[in-house]
N, C-alpha and C positions, 0 to 999 in steps of 0.2 A: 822269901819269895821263891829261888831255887827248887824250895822242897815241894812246891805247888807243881812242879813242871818235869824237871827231870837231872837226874846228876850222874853220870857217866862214869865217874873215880867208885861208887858204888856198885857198880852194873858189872855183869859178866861183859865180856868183847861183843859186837855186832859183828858176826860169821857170817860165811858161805863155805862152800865146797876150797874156794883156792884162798880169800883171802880173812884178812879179820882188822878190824879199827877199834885200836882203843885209846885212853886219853896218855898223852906224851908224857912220861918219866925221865926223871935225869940220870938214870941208866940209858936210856937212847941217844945221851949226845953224842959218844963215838961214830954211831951208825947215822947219824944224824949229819951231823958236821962232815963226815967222810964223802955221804951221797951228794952233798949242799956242793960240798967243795971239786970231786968230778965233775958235776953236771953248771959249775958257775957261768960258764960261757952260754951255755944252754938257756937258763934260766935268767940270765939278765936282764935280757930286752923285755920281758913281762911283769917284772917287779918290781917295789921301788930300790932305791942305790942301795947298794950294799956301803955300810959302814966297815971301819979296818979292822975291827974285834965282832964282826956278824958272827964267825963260826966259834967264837972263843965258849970254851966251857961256862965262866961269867955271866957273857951274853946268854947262852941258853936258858940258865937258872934265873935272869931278869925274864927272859921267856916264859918260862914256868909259873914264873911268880904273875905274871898280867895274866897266862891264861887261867889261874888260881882265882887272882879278883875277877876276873869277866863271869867264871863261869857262878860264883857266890853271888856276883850283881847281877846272875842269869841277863848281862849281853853281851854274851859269846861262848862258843867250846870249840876246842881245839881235839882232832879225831890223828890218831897216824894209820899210816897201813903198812899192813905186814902181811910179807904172804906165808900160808899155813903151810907150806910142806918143809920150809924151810925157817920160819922166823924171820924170812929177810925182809927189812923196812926197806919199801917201796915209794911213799912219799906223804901227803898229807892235805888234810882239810880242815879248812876252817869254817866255824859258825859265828858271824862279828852282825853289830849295829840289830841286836835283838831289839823290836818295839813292840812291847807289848797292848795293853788294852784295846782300842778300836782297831790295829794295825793288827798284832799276829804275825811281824812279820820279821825275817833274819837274811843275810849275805852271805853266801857263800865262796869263799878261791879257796885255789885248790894247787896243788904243784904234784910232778913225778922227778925222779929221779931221772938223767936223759935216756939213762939202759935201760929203763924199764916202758918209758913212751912208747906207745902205740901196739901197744899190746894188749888192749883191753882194760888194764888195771884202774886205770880213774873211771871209768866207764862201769865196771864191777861196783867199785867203791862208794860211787856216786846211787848205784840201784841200792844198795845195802844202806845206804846212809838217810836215803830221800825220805822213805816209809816212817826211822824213827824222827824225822822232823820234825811231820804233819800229826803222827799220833802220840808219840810216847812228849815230846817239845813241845805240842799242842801250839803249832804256825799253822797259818795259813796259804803263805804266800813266800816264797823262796825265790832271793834274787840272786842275780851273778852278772858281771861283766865281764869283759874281755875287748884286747888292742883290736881295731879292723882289719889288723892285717894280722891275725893269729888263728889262723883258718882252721889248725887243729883244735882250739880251743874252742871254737865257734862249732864244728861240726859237734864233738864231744857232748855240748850243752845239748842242743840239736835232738842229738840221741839219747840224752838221757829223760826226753821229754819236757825240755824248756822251749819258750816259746818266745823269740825273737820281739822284742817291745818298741826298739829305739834307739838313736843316737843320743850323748849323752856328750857335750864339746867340754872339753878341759877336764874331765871328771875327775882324774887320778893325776900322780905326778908318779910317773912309771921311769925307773933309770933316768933321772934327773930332770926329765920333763914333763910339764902336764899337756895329755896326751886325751882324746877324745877315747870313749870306749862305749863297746857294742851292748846294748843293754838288754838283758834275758830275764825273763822268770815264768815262776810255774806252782800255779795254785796248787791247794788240796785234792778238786775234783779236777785237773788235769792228771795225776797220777793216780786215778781211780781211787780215792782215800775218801769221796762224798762230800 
């Protein structure tokens, strides 16, 4: 089914000018686990609980391996970013809960590094990634949430052309709780795709 739609380990990187996404290697654990583990304080209130071996070399390669099955069961791909003048891993995206047939349609989170927040980079990442969803993915319909109170996250979606849907009570269980979250998406012909 994969080969109907699109595989990414195949593919040259999806570029721009500063940045590039491609799928996560177990060469990138250093840079991975490094950024995870500066920016933990940062990242925890939006994710769910960090486990005591999250950053462990192990873990990542059990990482690799699901996003290995997801993306052959084409439901889900896992994207990094890196920015081009330097190589530096900046942070990453994921594509989960692919439904295909009448649906067309996939989930997107996404995380940064804290040094690199608000600097434009998921906001890049997000323009660069959106396009091959809708054509090269063949979706229609691209979701995301976020906490109510994660206002950067919320504005970000915002801007990338998503369109505020809904409350959505208990949805996730985010740092040990399940917590309500803000519910977003954004069609084909929202992003000028037809």
């Amino acid at each position: 089914m994969l080969g109907r739609y699109f595989k990414l380990s195949d593919e040259k990187p999806i570029q721009s000018a500063v940045l590039y996404l491609r799928s996560p290697r177990l060469s990138d654990w250093k840079a991975w686990s490094s950024l995870r583990m500066e920016s933990r304080q940062y990242l925890m209130p939006w994710e769910p609980s960090w486990g005591i071996n999250t950053l462990s070399k192990s873990s990542f390669k059990a990482r690799l391996r699901q996003y290995t099955k997801d993306a052959k069961a084409d439901t889900g791909h896992a994207f990094f970013i890196f920015r081009k003048s330097d190589d530096q891993f900046i942070g990453g995206i994921t594509l989960s809960n692919i439904r295909r047939g009448v649906a067309q349609t996939g989930t997107i989170g996404y995380w940064t590094g804290q040094r690199y927040a608000r600097n434009g980079y998921m906001l890049e990442g997000l323009s660069l990634l959106l396009p091959e969803l809708f054509n090269r993915f063949r979706l229609r319909r691209i979701e995301a949430a976020c906490l109510p109170d994660n206002v950067p996250s919320a504005s970000l979606l915002k801007k990338a052309g998503f369109r505020y849907e809904g409350r959505a009570r208990q949805y996730l269980c985010i740092n040990g709780a399940w917590q309500d979250h803000l519910l977003f998406a954004m069609l084909k012909s929202d992003n000028g795709e037809g």
